[in-house]
Backbone bond lengths (Angstrom), bond angles and torsions (degrees), N, CA, C in turn:
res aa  C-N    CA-C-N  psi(-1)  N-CA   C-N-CA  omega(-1)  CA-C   N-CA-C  phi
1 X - - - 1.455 - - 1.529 109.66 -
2 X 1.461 126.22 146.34 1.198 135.21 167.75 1.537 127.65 -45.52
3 X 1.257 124.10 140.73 1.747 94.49 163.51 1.192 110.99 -102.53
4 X 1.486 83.19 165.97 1.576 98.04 -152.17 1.833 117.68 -66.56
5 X 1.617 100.68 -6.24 1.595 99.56 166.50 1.287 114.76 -77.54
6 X 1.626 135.51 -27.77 1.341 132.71 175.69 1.442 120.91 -85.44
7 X 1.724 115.55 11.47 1.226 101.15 147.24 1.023 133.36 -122.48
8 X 1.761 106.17 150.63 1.767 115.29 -166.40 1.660 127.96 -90.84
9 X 1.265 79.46 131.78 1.803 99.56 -153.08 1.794 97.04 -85.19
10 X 1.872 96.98 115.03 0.992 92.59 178.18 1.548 114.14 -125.55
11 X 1.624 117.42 174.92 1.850 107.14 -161.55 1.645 73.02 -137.96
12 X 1.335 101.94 139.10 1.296 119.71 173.84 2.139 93.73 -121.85
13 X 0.717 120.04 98.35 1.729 144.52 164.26 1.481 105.34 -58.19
14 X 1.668 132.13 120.56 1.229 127.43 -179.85 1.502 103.07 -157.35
15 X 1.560 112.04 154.32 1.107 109.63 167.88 1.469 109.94 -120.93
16 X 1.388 109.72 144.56 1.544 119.57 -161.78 1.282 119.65 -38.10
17 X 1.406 143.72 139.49 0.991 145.65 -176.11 1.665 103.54 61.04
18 X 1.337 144.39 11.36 1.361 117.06 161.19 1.565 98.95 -67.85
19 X 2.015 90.49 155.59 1.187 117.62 -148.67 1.955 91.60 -92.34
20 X 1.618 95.17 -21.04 1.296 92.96 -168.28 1.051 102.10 -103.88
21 X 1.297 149.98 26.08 1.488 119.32 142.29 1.449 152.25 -82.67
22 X 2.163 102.53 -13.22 1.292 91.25 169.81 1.785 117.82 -78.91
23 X 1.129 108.76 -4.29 1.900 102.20 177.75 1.818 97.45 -86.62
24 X 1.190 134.41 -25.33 1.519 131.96 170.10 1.334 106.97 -67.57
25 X 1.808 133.15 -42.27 1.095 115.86 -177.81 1.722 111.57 -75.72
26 X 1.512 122.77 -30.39 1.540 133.16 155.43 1.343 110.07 -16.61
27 X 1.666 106.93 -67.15 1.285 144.24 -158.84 1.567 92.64 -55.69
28 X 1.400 123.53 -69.56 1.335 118.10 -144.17 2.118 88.16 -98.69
29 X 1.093 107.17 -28.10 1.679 86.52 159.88 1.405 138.01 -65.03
30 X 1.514 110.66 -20.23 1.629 119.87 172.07 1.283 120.99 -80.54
31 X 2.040 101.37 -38.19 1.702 101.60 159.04 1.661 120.15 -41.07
32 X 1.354 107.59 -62.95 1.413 121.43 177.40 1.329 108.07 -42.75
33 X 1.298 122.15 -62.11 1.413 100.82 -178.69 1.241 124.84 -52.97
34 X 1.291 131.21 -39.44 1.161 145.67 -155.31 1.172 99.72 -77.56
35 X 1.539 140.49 -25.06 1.295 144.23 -136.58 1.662 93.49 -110.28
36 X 1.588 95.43 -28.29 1.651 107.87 -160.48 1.315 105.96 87.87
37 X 1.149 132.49 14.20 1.952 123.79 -167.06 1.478 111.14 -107.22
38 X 1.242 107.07 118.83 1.883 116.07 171.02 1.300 107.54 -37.99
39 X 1.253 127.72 122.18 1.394 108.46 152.68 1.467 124.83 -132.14
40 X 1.206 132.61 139.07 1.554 132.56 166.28 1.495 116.91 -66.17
41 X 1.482 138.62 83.29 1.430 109.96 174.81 1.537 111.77 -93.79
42 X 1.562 112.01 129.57 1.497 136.53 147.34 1.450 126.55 -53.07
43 X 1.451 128.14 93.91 1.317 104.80 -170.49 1.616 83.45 -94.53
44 X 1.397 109.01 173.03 1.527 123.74 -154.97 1.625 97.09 -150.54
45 X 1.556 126.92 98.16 1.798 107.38 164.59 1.925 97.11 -90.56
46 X 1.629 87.53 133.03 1.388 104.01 161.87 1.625 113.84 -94.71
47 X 0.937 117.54 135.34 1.456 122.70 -155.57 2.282 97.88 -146.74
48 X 0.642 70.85 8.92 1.968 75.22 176.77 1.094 123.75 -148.66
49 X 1.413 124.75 142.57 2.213 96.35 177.13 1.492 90.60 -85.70
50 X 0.912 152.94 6.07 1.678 130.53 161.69 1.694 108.23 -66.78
51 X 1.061 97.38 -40.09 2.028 99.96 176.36 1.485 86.55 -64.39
52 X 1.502 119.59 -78.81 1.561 115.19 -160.31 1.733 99.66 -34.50
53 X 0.954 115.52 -57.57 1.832 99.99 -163.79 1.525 104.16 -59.86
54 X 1.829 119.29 -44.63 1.476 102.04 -169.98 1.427 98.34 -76.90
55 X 1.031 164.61 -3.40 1.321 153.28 -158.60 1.833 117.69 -109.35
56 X 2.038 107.29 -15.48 0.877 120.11 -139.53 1.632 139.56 29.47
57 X 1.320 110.57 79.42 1.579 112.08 -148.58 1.894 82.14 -116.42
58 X 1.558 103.85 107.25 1.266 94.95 -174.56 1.621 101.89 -115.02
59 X 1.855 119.16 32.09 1.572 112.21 155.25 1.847 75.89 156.89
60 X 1.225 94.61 -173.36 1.368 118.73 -155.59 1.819 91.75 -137.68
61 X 1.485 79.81 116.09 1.634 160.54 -16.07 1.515 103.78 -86.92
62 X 1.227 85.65 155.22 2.168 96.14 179.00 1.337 85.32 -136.49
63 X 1.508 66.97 127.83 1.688 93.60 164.10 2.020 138.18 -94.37
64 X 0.746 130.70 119.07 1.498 120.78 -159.87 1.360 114.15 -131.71
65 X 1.656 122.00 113.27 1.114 132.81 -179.09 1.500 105.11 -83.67
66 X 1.254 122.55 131.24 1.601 133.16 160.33 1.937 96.03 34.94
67 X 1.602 105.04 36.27 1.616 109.65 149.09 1.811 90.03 105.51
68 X 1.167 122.57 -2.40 1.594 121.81 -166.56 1.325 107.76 -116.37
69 X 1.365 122.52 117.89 1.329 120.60 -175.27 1.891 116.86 -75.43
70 X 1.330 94.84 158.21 1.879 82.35 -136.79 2.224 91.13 -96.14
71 X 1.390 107.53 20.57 1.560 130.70 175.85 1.865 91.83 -99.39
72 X 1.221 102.45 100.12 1.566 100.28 164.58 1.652 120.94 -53.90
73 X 1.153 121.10 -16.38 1.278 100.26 -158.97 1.851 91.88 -120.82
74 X 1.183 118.83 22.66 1.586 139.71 178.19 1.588 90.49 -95.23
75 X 1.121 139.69 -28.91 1.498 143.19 175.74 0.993 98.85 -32.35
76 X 1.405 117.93 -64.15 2.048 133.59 -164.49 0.967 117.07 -95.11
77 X 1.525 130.54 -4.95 1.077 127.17 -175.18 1.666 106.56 -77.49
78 X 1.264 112.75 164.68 1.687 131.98 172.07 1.005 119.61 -134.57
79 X 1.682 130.69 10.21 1.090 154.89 178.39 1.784 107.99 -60.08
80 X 0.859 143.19 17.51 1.377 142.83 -151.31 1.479 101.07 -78.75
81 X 1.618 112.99 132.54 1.448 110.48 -179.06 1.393 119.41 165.74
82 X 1.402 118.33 146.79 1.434 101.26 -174.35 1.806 128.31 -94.77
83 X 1.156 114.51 141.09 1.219 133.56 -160.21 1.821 123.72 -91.13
């Protein structure tokens, strides 16, 4: 088994019933395999814009590697909100 520092902790962000998150969580578990990389995924429903702002949940589904949303240009955004 891995230790538990080399695996990457990831948060998959969704709001209920989006259509697109079980093929995104597919998505980023087949990467992983493929990569060879442990990963933990967190799925997360945001259900309030107070979560959307603390969580930075800028649409459904967001994806977030070790707390960093994996959309480069979501860095700067302040757009936080549910979708």
């Amino acid at each position: 088994m891995s230790d538990p520092a080399e695996i990457v902790q990831i948060r998959v962000l969704y709001s209920e019933g989006c259509a697109g998150t079980p093929p995104t969580v597919e998505l980023v578990k087949n990467v992983a395999q493929y990569l060879n990389i442990p990963v933990n995924i967190e799925m997360v429903s945001v259900g309030t814009q107070e979560q959307a702002r603390e969580l930075r949940f800028l649409g459904s589904p967001t994806v977030q590697i070790e707390g960093l949303d994996i959309e480069p240009s979501a860095q700067d955004s302040l757009a936080f909100g549910l979708t």
